[in-house]
Structure formats: structure tokens, C-alpha cells
N, C-alpha and C positions, 0 to 999 in steps of 0.2 A: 309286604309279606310278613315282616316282623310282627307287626302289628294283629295280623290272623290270627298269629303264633302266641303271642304274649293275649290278646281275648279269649283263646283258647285253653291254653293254662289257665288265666283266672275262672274262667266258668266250670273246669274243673275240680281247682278248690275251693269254689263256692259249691258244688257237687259232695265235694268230701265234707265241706262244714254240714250242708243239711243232710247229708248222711250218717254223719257223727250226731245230730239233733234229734234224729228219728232212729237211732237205736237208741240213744237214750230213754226217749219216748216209749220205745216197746220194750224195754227194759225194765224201766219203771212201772209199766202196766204188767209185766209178768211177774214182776213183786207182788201188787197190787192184788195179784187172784192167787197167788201162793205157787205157781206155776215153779219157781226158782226162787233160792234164798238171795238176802242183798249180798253175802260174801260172793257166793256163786254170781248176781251179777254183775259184781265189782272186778271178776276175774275175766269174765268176758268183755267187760270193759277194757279191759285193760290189754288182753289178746286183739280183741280189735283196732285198739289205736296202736298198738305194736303192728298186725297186718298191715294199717293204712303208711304207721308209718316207710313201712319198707316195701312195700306200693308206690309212694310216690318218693323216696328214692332211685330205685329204680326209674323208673317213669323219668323222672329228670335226667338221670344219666341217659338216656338211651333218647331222648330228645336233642341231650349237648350233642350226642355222636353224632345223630343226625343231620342237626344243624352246620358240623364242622364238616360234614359231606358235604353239604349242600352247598355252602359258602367256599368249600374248596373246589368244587367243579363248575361253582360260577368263577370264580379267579383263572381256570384254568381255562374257561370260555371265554371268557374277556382279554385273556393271553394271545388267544389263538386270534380273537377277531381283531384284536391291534394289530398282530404281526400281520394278517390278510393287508390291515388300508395300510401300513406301513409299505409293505409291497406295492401294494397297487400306485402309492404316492409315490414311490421311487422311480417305478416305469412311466408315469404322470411328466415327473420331472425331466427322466431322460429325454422323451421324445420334444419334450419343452425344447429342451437344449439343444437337440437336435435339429429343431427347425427352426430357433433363432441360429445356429451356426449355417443351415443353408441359406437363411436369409441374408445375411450379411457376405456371404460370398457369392452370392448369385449377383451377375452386371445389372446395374440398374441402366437403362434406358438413355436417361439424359450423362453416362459416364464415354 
């Protein structure tokens, strides 16, 4: 599952690198036809990677939260399902003990 999780993230910021590549890209082409000055696109640059940065801030936190759910309600599951066979193996045992203790008291034949 981790493993999902971590390809997941990375094709993400492989997502954000060519997203950052292709505004660059159309950045440069609206220089290119006068559309926007380079100050102007250098401010949108820079608003963007500010956006992304705090995109995937968030984005991380809200993954860790996630994770520490997730991984606390499997402990909490694997809690419960121990105590189940811990039980079970206790009433295993008893009745064990129980029926070596009638065996040994019951007469045997040749006594």
C-alpha cells in the first residue's frame, strides 16, 4: 500500500515539474507575441511557483494526516484481532486441560 502511495506522490510531482515546464512554455510564447511584458511574466512566475508551492504543502500535510489515520486504525485492528485469537487460544487451552484432567481420572480398564 505504501508503495501506491509513494508512486502516487511521485507522478504527482512529476505532474507539477511538467506543469511548471508548460507554463514556462506559454509564458514565453506570450512574450513572444507581446501579449505580456517579461517583468509581468516573471511575476506570474513567481505567483505560480508560490501557488504550487503551497499546493503541495498542504497536499503533504493532509496526506501525513491521512496516513496516521490509516495506520492508526490498522493498529487498532490488529489490536482487536489479537485479542479475538488470544481469547480463542485461552478457551483452546482450557478445554485442553480439561480433558487431559478427565483423562487421567477416569479408571482405566486394566486398574
Amino acid at each position: 500500500m505504501f508503495d501506491a502511495l509513494k508512486k502516487t506522490l511521485l507522478a504527482g510531482m512529476g505532474a507539477a515539474v511538467i506543469t511548471k515546464d508548460k507554463a514556462e512554455i506559454a509564458l514565453a510564447e506570450f512574450i513572444k507575441q507581446g501579449k505580456v511584458s517579461a517583468a509581468d511574466a516573471q511575476a506570474m512566475a513567481r505567483k505560480l511557483a508560490k501557488d504550487g508551492q503551497a499546493e503541495y504543502k498542504t497536499m503533504s500535510r493532509e496526506v501525513g494526516e491521512k496516513l496516521k489515520k490509516l495506520t492508526d486504525r490498522s493498529d487498532e485492528v490488529a489490536r482487536a484481532r489479537i485479542a479475538r485469537l488470544e481469547a480463542r487460544l485461552a478457551a483452546l487451552e482450557k478445554k485442553q486441560r480439561a480433558k487431559s484432567r478427565a483423562a487421567r481420572s477416569k479408571p482405566t480398564a486394566s486398574s
